[in-house]
C-alpha positions in Angstrom: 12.9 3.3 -13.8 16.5 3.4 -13.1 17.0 -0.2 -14.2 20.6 0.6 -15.5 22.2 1.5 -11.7 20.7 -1.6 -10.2 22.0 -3.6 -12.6 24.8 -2.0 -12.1 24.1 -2.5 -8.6 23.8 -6.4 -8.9 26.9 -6.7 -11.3 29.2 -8.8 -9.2 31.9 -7.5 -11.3 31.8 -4.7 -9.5 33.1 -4.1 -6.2 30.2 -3.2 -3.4 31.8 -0.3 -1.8 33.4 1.2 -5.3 33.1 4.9 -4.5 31.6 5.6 -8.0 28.7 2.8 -7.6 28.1 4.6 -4.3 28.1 7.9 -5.2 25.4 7.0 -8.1 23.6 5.2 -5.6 23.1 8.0 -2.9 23.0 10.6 -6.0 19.3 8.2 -6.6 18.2 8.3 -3.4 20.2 8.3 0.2 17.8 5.4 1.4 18.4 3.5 -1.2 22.2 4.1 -0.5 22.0 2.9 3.0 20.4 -0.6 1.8 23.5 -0.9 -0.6 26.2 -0.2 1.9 24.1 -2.5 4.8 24.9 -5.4 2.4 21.2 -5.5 0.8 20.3 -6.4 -3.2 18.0 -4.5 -4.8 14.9 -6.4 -6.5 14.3 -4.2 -9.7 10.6 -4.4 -11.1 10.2 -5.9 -14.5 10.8 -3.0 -16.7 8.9 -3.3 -20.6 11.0 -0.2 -21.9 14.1 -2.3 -21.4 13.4 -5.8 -21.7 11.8 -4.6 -25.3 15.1 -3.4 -26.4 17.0 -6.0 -25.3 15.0 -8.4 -27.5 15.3 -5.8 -30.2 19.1 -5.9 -30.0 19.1 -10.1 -29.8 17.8 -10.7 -33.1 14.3 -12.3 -34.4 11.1 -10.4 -35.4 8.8 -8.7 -32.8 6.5 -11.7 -33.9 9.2 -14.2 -33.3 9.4 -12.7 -29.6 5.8 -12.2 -28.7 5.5 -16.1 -29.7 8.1 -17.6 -27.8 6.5 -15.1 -24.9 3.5 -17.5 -25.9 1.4 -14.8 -27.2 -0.2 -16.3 -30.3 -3.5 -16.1 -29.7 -3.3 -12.8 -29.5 -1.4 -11.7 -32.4 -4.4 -10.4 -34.6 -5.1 -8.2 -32.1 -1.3 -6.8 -31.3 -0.9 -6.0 -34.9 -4.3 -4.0 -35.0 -2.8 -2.1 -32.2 0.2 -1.1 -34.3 -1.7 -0.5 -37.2 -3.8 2.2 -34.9 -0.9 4.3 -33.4 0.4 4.2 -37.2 -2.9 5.9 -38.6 -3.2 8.0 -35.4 0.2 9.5 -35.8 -0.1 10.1 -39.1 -3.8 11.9 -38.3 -2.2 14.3 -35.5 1.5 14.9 -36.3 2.8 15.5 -33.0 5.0 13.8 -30.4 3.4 10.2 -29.2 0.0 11.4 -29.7 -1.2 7.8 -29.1 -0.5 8.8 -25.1 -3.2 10.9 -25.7 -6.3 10.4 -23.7 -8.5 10.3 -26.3 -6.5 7.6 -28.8 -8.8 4.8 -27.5 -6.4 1.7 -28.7 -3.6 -0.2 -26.6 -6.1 -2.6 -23.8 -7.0 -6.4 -24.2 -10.5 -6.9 -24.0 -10.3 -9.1 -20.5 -12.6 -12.3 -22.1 -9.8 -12.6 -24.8 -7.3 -12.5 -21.7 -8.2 -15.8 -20.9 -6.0 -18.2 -21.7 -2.8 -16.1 -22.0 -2.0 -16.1 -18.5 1.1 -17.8 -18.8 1.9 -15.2 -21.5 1.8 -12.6 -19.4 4.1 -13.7 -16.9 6.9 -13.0 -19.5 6.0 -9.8 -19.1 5.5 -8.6 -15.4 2.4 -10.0 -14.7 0.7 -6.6 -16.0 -1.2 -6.2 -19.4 0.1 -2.7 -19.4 3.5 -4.1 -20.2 2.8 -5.5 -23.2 1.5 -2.8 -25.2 4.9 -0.8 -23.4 6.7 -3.5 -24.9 5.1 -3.1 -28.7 5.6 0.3 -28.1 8.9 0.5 -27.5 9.8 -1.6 -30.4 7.9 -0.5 -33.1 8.0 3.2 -32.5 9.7 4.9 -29.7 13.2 2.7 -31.0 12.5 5.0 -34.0 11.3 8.4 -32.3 14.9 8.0 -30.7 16.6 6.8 -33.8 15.6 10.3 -35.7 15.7 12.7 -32.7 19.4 11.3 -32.2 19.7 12.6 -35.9 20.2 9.5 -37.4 18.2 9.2 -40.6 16.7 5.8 -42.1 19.3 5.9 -45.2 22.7 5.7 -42.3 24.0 2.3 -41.5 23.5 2.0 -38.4 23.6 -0.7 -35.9 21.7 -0.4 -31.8 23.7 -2.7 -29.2 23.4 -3.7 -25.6 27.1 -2.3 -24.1 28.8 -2.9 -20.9 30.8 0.8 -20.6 33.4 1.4 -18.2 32.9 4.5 -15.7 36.3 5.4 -14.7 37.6 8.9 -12.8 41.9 9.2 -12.9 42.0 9.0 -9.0 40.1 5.3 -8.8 42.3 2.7 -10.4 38.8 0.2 -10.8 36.0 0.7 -13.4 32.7 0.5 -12.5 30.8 -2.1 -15.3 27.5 -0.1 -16.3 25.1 -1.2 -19.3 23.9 1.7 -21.4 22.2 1.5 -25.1 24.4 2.8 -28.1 24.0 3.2 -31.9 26.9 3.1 -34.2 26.7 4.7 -36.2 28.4 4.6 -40.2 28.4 8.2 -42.2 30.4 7.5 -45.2 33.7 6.2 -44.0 33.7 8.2 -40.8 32.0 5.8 -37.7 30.4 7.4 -34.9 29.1 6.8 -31.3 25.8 7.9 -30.0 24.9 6.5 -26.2 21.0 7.2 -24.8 20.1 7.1 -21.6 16.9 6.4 -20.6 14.7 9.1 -18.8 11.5 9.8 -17.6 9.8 13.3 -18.3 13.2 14.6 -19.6 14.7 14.8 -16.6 18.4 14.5 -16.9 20.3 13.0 -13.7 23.6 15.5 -13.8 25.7 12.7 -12.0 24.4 9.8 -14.2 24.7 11.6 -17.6 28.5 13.5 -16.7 29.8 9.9 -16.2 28.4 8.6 -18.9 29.3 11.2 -21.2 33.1 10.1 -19.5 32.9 6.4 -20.5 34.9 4.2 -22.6 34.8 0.3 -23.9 35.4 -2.0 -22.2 38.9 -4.1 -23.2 41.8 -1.6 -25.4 39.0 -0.5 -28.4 38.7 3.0 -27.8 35.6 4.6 -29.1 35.9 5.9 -32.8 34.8 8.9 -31.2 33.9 11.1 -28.4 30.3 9.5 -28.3 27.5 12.2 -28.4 25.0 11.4 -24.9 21.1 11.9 -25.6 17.9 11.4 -22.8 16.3 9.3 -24.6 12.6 10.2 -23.0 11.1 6.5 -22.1 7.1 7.4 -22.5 7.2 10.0 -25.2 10.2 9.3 -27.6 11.5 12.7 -27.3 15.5 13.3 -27.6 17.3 15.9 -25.9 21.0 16.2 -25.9 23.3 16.3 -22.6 23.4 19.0 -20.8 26.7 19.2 -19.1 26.3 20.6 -15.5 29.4 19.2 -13.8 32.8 20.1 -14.9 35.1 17.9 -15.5 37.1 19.4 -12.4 34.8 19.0 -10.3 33.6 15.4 -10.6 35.8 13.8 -8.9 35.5 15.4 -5.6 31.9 15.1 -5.9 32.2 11.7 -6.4 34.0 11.4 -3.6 31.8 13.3 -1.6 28.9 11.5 -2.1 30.4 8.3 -1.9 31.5 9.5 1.7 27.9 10.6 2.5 27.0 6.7 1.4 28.8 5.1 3.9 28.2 7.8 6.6 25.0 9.0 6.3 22.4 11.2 6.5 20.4 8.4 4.3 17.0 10.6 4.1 14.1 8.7 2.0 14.3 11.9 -0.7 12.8 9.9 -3.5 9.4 9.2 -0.5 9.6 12.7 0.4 10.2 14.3 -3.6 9.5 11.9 -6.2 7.2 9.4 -4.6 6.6 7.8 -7.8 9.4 6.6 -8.5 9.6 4.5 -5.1 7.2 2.0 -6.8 9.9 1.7 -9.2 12.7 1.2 -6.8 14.6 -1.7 -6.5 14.3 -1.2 -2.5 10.7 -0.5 -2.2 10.7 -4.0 -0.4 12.8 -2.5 2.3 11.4 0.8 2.7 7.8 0.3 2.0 6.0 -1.8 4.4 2.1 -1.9 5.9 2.6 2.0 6.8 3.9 4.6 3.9 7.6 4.7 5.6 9.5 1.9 6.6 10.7 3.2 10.3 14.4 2.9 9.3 12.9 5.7 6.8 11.3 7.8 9.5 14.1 7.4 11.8 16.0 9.9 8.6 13.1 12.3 8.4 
């Protein structure tokens, strides 16, 4: 899920045909671009990954949370989930072995569903999603915490931040929420930012302006912050790997932000990464009784 761009997307801060916002849109997929520039808001999908660590990052228990999402019937059974994955990873000592097909925990029998509808509305309407959610919270946060290097003894602190992406031919920033740890060693303070990803993949685009970003406002960063993938289904860690030079981002900004407003606006993401179309935040648009929206075919 790329729920960062289309927030990004919907942050009416930011100016619709800013050639960085653009350029990040067709960089995702060229269809998706074309919606953008024809005026149209994407609908993101309720994403558990994210929503988990934004409750993380606001304060209150995961048990405080799950209650207010009105899950207290089903508590006894949440914390037998966590105490599974605990004794399962510390039975096979390898990376999320709970995704395993053979770790057995993580469901809801469906006759103690009943009666938590409401509960699960919090939640995207799928049962999936909460055990995504626990997840997230009670171990991958951790996973990423360690494979970011940061041990449990560092002060450390995980925020919610709104970076600015800037390039020194575009006088705007763009307003772009990422997750960063701050990170204390000693008297030295230090700033790690993780993006999420799915199956490592790095987006070169995505990452290169990221790794580029600064505050907000006239704080600089105590450091050049250190970028890391932060893998959203297994935990794993990897660092940046810088593919654009610094030279040469600008022009390709540029580029693609011309190829936004111009077109060809091909439906790569239908043609490459299908999966990730039911993920999209214009799946409304191009998805409709048929496979391809005929906008999309008209591209092929």
């Amino acid at each position: 899920m790329y729920t960062d761009l289309f927030r990004a997307l919907l942050n009416r801060k930011n100016a619709r045909e800013h050639p960085i916002l653009s350029a990040l849109a067709y960089a995702f997929c060229p269809a998706a671009a074309y919606w953008w520039r024809a005026g149209a808001d994407p609908i993101p999908l309720f994403d558990p990954v994210w929503q988990s660590l934004q409750d993380l990052t606001s304060g209150g228990t995961l048990l405080d949370h799950l209650t207010r999402y009105e899950f207290g019937a089903l508590i006894e059974e949440i914390r037998k989930y966590v105490e599974e994955v605990k004794a399962y990873r510390s039975l096979h000592p390898i990376q999320a072995p709970e995704l395993m097909p053979i770790f057995r925990g993580g469901s809801i029998p469906s006759g103690m569903r009943f009666g938590s509808q409401n509960a699960i509305t919090h939640l995207g309407n799928d049962w999936r999603n909460l055990f995504i959610y626990i997840r997230t919270w009670a171990f991958l946060s951790q996973d990423w915490r360690r494979g970011m290097g940061i041990s449990s003894d560092m002060e450390y602190a995980l925020t919610s931040e709104t970076v600015a992406l800037t390039l020194p031919g575009i006088r705007l920033p763009v307003q772009f929420e990422t997750w960063v740890w701050k990170v204390s060693v000693g008297h030295v303070k230090e700033t790690r930012i993780g993006l999420l990803v799915q199956n490592g993949q790095q987006d070169p685009l995505r990452f290169a302006l990221l790794a580029r970003c600064s505050p907000l406002g006239n704080q600089p960063w105590p450091n050049t912050p250190l970028v890391f993938a932060l893998d959203r289904d297994t935990g794993e860690v990897k660092n940046h790997d810088p593919t654009i030079g610094d030279k040469d981002l600008e022009p390709l900004v540029s580029s693609l932000a011309s190829l936004a407003k111009k077109g060809p606006h091909p439906p790569l993401n239908a043609l490459h990464h299908p999966t990730t179309c039911r993920t999209c935040g214009y799946q409304h648009l191009c998805f409709e009784k048929h496979y391809l929206s005929q906008h999309a075919l008209h591209h092929l």
